[in-house]
C-alpha positions in Angstrom: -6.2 14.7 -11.2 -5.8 11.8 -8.9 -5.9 8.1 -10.6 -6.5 5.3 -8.3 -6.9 1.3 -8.7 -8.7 -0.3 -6.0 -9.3 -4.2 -5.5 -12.5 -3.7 -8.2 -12.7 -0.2 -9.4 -10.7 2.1 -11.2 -11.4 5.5 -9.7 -10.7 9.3 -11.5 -11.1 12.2 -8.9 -10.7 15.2 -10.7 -9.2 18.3 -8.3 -9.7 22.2 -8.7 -10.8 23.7 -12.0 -10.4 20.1 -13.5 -14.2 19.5 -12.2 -15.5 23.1 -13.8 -13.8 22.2 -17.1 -14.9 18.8 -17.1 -18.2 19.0 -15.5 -17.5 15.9 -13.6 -16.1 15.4 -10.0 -15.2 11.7 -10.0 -15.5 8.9 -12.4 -15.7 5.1 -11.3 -15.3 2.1 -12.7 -15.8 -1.7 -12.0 -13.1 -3.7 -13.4 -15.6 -6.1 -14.3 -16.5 -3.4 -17.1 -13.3 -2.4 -18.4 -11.8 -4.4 -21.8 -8.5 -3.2 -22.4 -6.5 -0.6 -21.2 -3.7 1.3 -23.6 -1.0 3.3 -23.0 0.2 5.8 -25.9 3.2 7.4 -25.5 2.4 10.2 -28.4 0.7 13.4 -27.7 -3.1 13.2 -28.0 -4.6 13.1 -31.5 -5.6 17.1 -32.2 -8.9 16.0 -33.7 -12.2 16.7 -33.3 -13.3 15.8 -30.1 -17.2 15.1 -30.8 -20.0 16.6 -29.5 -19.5 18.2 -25.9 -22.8 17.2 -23.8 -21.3 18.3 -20.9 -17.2 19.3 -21.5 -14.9 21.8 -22.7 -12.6 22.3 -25.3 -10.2 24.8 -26.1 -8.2 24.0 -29.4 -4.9 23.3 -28.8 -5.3 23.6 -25.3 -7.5 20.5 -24.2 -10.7 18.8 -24.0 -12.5 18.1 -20.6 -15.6 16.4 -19.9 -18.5 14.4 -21.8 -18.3 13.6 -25.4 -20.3 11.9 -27.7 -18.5 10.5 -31.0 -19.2 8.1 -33.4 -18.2 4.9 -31.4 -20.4 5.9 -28.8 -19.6 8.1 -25.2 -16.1 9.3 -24.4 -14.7 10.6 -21.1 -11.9 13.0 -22.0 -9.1 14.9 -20.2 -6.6 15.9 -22.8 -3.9 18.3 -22.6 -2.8 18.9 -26.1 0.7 20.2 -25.2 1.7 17.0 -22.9 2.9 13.7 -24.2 1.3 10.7 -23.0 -2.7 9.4 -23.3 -4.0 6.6 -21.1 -7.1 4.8 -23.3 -9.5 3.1 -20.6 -11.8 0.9 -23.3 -15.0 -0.4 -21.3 -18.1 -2.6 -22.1 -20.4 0.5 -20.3 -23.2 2.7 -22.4 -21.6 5.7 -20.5 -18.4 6.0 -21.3 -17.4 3.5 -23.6 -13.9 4.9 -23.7 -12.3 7.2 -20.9 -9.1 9.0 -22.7 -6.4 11.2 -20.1 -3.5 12.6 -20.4 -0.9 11.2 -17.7 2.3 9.9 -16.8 3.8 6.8 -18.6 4.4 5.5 -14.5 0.9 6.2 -14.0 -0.5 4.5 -17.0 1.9 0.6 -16.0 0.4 0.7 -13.0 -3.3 0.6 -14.3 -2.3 -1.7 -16.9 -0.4 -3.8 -14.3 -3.7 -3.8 -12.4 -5.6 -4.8 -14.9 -3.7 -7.7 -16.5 -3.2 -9.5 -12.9 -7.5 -8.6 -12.8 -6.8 -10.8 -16.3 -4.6 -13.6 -15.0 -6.8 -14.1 -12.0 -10.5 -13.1 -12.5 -10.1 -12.1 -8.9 -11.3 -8.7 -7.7 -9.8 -9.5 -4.0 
């Protein structure tokens, strides 16, 4: 999985068997849309993941793909046995909150990118 910021978008491009499991090739998003971005440094909550509508999940494995739960739409790539969850909150119908596991490095820079979106209102 590549994550990517660009001047306006935050950009998931999922590689190799990450698009079969997930059903999903790439995921984009304006950073118009997005509301808050959170970094937890715990492993992924082991919970029910919701309804799959498209996705995969394998318990204690991970989740991949399109879920729906009760707040509404998730995007989810979760490995269960890796520490770290990026939480991507958003104002869109589809997905209303984008959940990966990643790299603590990975998950400053978007934040970084989206609080100097914050302090400026500038997508440039």
């Amino acid at each position: 999985m590549k994550i990517t910021t660009k001047a306006d978008s935050f950009v998931i491009l999922l590689e190799g068997m990450e698009r079969f499991w997930a059903f999903q090739a790439c995921l984009c998003v304006k950073v118009q849309d997005i509301t808050d971005v959170i970094w937890n440094p715990e492993r992924p909550e082991p919970g029910f993941p919701g309804i799959r509508m498209p996705g995969t999940g394998l318990p204690s494995l991970f989740h991949a793909g399109s879920f729906w739960r009760h707040s509404g739409w998730e995007f989810q790539y979760l490995k269960a046995r890796e520490d770290g969850e990026l939480i991507i909150k958003t104002k869109l119908h589809k997905y209303k909150t984008i959940r990966l596991t990643t790299s603590e490095s990975t998950a400053f820079e978007v934040r970084e990118w989206f609080n100097k979106y914050l302090a400026t209102r500038n997508v440039a």
